[in-house]
RODOFI-638687 format. One record per residue (C-alpha): x, y, z; residue in three letters. Coordinates in steps of 0.25 Angstrom, whole numbers, plus 5000, padded with zeros to 4 digits. Example, Ala and Ser with C-alpha at 12.3 -4.5 7.8 and 13.67 -1.06 7.14 Angstrom:
RODOFI-638687
REC; 5049; 4982; 5031; ALA
REC; 5055; 4996; 5029; SER
END
This chain:
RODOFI-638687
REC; 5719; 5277; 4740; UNK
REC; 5707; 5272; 4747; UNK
REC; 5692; 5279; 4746; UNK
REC; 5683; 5287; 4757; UNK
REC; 5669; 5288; 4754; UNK
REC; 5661; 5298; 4763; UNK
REC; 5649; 5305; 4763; UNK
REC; 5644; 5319; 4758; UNK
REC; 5631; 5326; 4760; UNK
REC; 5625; 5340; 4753; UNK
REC; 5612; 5347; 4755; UNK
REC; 5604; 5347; 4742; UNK
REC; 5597; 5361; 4738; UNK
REC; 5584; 5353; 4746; UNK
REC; 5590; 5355; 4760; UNK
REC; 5591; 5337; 4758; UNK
REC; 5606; 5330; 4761; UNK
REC; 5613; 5323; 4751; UNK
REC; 5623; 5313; 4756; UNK
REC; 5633; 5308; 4746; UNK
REC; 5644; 5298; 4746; UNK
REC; 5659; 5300; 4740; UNK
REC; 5671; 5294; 4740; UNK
REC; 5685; 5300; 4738; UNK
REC; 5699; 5296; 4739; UNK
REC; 5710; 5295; 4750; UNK
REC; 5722; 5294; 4747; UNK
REC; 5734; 5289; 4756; UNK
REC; 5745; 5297; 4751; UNK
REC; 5749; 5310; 4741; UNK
REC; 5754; 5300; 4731; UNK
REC; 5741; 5291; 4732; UNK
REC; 5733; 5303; 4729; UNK
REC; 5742; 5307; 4719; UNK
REC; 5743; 5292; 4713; UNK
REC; 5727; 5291; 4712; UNK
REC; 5722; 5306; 4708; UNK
REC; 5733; 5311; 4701; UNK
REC; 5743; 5324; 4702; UNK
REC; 5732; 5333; 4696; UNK
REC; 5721; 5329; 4704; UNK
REC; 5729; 5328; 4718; UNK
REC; 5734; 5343; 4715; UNK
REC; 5720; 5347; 4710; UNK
REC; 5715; 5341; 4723; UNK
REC; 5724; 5347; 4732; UNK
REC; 5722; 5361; 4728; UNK
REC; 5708; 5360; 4728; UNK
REC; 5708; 5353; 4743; UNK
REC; 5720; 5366; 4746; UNK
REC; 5709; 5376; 4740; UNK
REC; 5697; 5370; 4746; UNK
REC; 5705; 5370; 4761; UNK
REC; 5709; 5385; 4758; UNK
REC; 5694; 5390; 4755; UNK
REC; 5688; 5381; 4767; UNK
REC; 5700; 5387; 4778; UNK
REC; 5700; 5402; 4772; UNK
REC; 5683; 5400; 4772; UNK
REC; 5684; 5397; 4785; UNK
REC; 5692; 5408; 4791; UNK
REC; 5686; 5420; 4784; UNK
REC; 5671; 5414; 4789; UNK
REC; 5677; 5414; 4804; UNK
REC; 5684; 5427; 4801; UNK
REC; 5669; 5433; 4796; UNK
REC; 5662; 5425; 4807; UNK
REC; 5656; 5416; 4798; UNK
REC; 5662; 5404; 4802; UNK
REC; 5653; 5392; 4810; UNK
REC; 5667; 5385; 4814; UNK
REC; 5672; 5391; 4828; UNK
REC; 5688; 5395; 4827; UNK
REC; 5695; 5386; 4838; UNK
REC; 5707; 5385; 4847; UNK
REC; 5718; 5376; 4845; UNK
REC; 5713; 5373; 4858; UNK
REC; 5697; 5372; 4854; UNK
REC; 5701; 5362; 4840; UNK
REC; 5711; 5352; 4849; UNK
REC; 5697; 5351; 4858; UNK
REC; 5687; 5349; 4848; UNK
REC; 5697; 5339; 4841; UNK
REC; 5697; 5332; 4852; UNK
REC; 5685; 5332; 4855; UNK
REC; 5682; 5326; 4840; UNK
REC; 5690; 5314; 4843; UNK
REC; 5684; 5312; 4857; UNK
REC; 5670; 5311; 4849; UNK
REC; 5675; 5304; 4838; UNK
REC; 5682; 5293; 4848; UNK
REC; 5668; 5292; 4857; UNK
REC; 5658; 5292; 4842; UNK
REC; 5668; 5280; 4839; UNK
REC; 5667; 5273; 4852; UNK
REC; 5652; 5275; 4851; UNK
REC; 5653; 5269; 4837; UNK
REC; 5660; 5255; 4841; UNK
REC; 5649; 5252; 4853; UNK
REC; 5640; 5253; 4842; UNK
REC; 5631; 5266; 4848; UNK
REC; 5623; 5275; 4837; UNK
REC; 5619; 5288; 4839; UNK
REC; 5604; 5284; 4843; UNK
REC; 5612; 5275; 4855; UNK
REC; 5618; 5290; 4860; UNK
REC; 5606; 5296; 4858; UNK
REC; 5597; 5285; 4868; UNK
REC; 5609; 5286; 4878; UNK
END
């Protein structure tokens, strides 16, 4: 089991950002998961991660189905282009990354 730490952010009632640091576990296998939390915490978490992911997908549906919804419904077509689109930008932000160019650099060009 190795660890992550990652950043978090929330907005405080006075309109300021909080940024926050927190570190969680990853685990390489089931059984590594099962061998560090336990049976009961690995089945408590997964229920609450399969619950979580039902709220976030059936949320998401009635919004686009009400016309709430911010996120544009794609084509199989449409996601396959903006994934590859993803990794284009992501393998030109790391090319830009090893010749050592910051984001003032792009903006003087």
């Amino acid at each position: 089991m190795k660890e992550i730490t990652a950043q978090g952010s929330y907005n405080a009632p006075t309109g300021e950002v909080i940024n926050y640091d927190f570190t969680y576990p990853v685990f390489e296998t089931l059984q590594d998961a099962i061998d560090n939390l336990g049976d009961d915490k690995v089945l408590k978490d997964v229920q609450r991660m399969a619950k979580i992911d039902a709220n976030n997908t059936t949320r998401e549906s009635v919004k686009a189905k009400n016309g709430h919804s911010t996120r544009k419904a794609m084509t199989e077509e449409q996601k396959a282009e903006a994934k590859a689109q993803r990794q284009a930008d992501k393998e030109l932000l790391a090319i830009l990354k090893n010749k050592g160019l910051t984001a003032s650099d792009l903006q003087n060009l």
